[in-house]
Structure formats: structure tokens, C-alpha cells
C-alpha positions in Angstrom: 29.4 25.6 13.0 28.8 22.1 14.6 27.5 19.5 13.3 28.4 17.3 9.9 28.4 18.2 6.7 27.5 15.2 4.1 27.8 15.5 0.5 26.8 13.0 -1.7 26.9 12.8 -5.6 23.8 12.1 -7.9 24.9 9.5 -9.2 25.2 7.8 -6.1 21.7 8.7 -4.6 20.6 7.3 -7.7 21.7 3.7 -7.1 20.7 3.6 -3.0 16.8 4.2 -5.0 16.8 1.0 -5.7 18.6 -0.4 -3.1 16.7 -3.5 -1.4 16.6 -1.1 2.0 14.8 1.3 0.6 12.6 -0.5 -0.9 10.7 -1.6 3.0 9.8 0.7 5.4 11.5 1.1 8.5 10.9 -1.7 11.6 9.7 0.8 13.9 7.2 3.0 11.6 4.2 2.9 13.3 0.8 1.7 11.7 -0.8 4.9 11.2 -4.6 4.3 8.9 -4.5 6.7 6.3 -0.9 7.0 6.6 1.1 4.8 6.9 -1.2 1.9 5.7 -4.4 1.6 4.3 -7.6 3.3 6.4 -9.9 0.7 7.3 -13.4 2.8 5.6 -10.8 2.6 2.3 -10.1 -1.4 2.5 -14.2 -1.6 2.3 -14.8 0.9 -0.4 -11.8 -0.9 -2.4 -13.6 -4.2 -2.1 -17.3 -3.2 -2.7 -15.8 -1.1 -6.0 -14.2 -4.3 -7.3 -17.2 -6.1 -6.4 -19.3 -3.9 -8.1 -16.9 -3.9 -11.3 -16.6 -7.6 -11.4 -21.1 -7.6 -11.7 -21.1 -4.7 -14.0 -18.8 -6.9 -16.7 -20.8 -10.0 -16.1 -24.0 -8.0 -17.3 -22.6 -6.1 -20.3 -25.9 -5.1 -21.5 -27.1 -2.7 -18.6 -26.4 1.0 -18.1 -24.1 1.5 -15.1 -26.3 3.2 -12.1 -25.5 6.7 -10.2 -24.1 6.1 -6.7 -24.5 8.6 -4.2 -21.9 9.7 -1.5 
């Protein structure tokens, strides 16, 4: 068989989770919407929800309206 065989103990893989490396994504990962970073269409949606939340606790005494899709 060719090739390399690597073995690696648990409690090893444990501590390179929280190493500071794999804590940031690699330099050449593209920017992929959706993907690999937030889609555009979700950045909006995140925004008008938090806009909307923000005016639904400034008027505590109105019934929260149906949104449509």
C-alpha cells in the first residue's frame, strides 16, 4: 500500500480544537455566499428582522402582525 498512515490520539485532536489556527479559516478559501459567508438576500433579511424587533419592543402594546413570504 503507498501512501502514509497517521495516527493520532484523542486526546491530542482535542487540544488542536482550540488551537488559535483552527479557530480562522484558511487564506485561500474562497468567498462563496451562502457558503462560505453570509448570502447577500440573508444580510437584508437579518437587518429588516432586527429592525422590525427593535419597533415591536418600542410599542409593547400592539399585537405583532403576520408577514408573508
Amino acid at each position: 500500500l503507498a501512501g502514509t498512515h497517521i495516527i493520532c490520539d484523542r486526546k491530542f485532536l482535542l487540544e488542536c480544537k482550540n488551537s488559535p489556527a483552527a479557530r480562522t479559516p484558511p487564506c485561500c478559501l474562497p468567498q462563496t455566499p451562502g457558503v462560505t459567508s453570509l448570502a447577500q438576500s440573508s444580510l437584508a433579511k437579518l437587518e429588516e428582522l432586527k429592525e422590525r424587533n427593535e419597533s415591536e419592543e418600542a410599542m409593547p402594546g400592539e399585537q405583532p402582525r403576520a408577514v408573508a413570504p
